[in-house]
Backbone as a printed PyTorch tensor [residue, N CA C, xyz], in Angstrom:
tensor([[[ 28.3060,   0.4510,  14.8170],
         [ 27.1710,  -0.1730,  15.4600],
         [ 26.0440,   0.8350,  15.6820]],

        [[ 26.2860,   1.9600,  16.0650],
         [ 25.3850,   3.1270,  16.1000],
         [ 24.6690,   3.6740,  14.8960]],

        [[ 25.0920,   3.2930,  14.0950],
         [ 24.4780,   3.5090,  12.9990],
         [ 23.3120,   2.9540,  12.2530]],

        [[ 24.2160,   1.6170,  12.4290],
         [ 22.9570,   0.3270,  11.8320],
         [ 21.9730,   0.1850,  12.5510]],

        [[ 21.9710,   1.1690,  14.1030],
         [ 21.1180,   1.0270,  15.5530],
         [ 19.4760,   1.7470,  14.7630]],

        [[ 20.0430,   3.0590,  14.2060],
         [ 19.3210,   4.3910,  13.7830],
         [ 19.0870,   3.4700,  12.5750]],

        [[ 19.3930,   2.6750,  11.6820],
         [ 18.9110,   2.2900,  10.0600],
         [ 17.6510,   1.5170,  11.1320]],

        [[ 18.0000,   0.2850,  11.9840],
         [ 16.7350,  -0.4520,  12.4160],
         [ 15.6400,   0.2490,  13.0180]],

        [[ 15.8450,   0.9940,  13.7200],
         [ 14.9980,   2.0200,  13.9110],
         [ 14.0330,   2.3540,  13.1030]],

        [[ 14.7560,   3.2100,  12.1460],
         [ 14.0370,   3.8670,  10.8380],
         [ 12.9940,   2.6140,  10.1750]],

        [[ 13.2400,   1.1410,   9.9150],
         [ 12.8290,   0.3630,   9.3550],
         [ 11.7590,  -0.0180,  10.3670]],

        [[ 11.8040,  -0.1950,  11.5820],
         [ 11.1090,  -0.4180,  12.4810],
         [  9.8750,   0.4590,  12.4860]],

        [[ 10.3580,   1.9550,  12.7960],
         [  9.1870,   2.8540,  12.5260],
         [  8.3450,   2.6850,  11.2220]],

        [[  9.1310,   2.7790,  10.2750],
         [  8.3930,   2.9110,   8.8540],
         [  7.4320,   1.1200,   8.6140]],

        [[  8.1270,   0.1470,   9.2080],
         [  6.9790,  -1.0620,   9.0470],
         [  5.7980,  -1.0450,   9.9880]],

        [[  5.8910,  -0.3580,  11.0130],
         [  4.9000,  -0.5240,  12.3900],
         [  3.9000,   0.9410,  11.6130]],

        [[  4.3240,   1.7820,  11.2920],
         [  3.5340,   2.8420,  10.6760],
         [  2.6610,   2.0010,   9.6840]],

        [[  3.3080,   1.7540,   8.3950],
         [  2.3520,   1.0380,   7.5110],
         [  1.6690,   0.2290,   7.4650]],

        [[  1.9100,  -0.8270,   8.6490],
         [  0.8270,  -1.4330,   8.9080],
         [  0.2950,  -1.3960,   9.8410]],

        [[ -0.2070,   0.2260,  10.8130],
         [ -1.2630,   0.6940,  11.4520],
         [ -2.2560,   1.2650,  10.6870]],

        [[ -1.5790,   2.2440,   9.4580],
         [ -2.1430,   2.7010,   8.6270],
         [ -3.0930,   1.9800,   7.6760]],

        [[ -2.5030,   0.9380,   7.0430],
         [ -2.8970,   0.1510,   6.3080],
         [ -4.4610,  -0.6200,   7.1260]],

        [[ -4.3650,  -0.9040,   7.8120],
         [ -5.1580,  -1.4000,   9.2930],
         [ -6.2610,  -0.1020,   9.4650]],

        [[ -6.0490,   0.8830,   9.5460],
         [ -6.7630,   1.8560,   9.5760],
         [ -7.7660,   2.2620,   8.6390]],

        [[ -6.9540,   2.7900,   7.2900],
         [ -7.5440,   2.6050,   6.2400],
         [ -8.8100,   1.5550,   6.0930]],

        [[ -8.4920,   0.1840,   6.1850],
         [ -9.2460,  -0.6110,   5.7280],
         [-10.7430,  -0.3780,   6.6670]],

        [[-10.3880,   0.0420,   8.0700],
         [-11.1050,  -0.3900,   8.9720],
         [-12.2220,   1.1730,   9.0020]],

        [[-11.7100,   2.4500,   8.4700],
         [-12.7190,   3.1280,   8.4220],
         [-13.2520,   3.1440,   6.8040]],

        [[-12.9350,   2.1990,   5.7480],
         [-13.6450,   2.1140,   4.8850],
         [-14.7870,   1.1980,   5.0940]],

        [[-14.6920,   0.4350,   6.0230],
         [-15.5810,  -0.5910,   6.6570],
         [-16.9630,   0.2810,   7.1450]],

        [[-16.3420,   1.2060,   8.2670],
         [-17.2480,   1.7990,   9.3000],
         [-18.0640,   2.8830,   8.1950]],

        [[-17.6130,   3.5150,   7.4060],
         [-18.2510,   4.3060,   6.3990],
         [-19.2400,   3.4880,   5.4390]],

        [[-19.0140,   2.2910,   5.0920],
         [-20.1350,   1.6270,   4.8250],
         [-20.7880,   0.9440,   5.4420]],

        [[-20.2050,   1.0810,   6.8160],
         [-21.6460,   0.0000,   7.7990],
         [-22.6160,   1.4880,   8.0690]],

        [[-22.2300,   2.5610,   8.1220],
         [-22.6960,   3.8490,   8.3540],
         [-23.9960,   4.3720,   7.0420]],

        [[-23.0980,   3.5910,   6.1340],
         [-24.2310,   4.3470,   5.0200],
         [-25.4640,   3.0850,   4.9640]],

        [[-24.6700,   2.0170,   5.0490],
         [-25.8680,   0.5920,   5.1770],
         [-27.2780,   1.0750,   6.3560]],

        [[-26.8210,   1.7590,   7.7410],
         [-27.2070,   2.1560,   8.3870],
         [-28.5910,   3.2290,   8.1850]],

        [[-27.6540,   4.2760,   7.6330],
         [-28.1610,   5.2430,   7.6420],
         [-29.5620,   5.4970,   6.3050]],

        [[-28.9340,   4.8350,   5.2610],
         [-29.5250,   4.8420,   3.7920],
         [-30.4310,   3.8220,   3.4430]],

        [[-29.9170,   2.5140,   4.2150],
         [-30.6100,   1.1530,   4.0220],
         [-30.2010,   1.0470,   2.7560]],

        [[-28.3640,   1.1780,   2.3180],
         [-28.1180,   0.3280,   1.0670],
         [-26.6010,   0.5160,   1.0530]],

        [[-26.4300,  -1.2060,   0.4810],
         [-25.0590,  -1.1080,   0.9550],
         [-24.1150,  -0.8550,  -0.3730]],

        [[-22.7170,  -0.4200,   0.3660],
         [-22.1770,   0.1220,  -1.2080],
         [-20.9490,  -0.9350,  -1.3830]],

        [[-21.2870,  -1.8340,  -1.8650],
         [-19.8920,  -2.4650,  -2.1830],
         [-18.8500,  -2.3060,  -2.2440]],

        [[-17.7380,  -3.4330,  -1.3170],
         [-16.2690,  -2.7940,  -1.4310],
         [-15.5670,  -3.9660,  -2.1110]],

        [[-15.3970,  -3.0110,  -3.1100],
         [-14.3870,  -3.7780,  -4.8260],
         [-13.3210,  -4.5060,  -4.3950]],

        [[-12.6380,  -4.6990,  -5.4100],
         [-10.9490,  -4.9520,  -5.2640],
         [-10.2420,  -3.8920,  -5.4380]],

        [[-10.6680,  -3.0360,  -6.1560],
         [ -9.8160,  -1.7580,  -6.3990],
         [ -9.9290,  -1.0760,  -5.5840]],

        [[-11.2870,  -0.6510,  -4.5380],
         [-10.7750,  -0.0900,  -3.1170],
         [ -9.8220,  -0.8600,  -2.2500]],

        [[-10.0310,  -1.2330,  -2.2450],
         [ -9.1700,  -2.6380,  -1.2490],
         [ -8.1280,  -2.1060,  -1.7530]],

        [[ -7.5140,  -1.8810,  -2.6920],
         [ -5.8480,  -1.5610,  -3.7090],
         [ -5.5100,   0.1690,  -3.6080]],

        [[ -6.7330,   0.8030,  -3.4850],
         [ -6.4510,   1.9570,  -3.6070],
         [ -6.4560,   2.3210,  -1.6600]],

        [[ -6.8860,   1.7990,  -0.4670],
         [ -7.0660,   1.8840,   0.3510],
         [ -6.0460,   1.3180,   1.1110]],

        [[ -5.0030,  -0.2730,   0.6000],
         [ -4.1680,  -0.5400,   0.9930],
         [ -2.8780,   0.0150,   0.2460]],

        [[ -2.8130,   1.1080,  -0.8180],
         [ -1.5290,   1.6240,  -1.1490],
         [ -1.8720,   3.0490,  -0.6750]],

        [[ -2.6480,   3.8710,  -0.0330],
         [ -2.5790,   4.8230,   0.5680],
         [ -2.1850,   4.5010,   1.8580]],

        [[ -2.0040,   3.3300,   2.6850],
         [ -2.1760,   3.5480,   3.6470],
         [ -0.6020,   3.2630,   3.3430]],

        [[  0.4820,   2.2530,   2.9990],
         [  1.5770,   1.9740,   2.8310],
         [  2.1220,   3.1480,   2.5070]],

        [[  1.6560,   4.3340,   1.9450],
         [  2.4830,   5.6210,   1.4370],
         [  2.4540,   6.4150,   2.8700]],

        [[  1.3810,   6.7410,   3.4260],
         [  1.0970,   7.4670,   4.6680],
         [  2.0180,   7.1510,   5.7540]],

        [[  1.7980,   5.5350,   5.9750],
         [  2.6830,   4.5770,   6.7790],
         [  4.2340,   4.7070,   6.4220]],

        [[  4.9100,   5.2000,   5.2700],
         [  5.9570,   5.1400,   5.0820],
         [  6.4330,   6.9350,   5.5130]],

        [[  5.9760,   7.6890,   4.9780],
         [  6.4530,   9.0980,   5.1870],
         [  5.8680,   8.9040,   6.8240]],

        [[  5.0700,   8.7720,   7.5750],
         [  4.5780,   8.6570,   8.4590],
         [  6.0130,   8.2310,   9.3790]],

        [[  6.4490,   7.0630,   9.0840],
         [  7.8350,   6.3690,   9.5120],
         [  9.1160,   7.2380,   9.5490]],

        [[  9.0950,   7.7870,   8.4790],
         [  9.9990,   8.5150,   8.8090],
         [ 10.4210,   9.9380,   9.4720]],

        [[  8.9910,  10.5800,   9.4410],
         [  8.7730,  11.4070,  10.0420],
         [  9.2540,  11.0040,  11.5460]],

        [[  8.6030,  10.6170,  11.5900],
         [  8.4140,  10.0020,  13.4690],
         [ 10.2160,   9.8980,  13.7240]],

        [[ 10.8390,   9.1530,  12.7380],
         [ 11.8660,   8.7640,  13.1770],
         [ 13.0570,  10.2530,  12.7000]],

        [[ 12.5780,  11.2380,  12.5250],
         [ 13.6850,  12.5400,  11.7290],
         [ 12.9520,  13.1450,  13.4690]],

        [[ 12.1240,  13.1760,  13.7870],
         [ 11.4980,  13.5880,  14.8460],
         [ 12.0940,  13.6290,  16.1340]],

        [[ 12.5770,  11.9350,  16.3640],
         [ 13.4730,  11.2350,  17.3490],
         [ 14.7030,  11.6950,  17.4210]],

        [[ 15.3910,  11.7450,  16.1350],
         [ 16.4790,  12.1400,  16.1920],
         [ 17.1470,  13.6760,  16.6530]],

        [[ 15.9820,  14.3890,  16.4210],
         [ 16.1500,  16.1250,  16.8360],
         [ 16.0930,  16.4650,  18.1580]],

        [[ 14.8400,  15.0750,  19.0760],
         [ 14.6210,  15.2770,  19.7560],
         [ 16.0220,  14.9140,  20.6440]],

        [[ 16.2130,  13.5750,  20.1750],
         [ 17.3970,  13.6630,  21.1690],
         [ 18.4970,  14.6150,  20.8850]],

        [[ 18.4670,  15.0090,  19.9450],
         [ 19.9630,  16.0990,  19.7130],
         [ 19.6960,  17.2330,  20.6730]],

        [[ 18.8070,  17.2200,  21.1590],
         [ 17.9420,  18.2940,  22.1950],
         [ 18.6060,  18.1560,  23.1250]],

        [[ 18.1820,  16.9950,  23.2540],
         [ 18.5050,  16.5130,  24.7700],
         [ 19.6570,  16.7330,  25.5440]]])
């Protein structure tokens, strides 16, 4: 039972990571072009392929991100 405790965990971290990240991503590709719309008076279009290249960086980040956090937990409590 302790085991499968630490697998949900791990899955837990690594889905809540990727989709903060993912969330993130999108949301300062946003602010960088409301910034240049702003600043330049011209706006730069956001493709489909940012959108693809912005939502699979953030799923990679979000995933090592996940597990980090969760190799993290585990040391910490071995600390403890």
């Amino acid at each position: 039972m302790k085991k499968n405790n630490g697998v949900l965990l791990l899955l837990v971290s690594i889905l809540l990571s990727m989709v903060m990240f993912v969330f993130l991503n999108l949301l300062c590709a946003f602010m960088v072009r409301g910034y240049v719309l702003i600043r330049y008076d011209e706006w730069q279009p956001y493709e489909i392929t940012n959108f693809w290249d912005d939502f699979g960086s953030g799923i990679v980040v979000g995933i090592v991100f996940g597990i980090a956090l969760t190799i993290g937990g585990v040391i910490l409590k071995k600390l403890k």
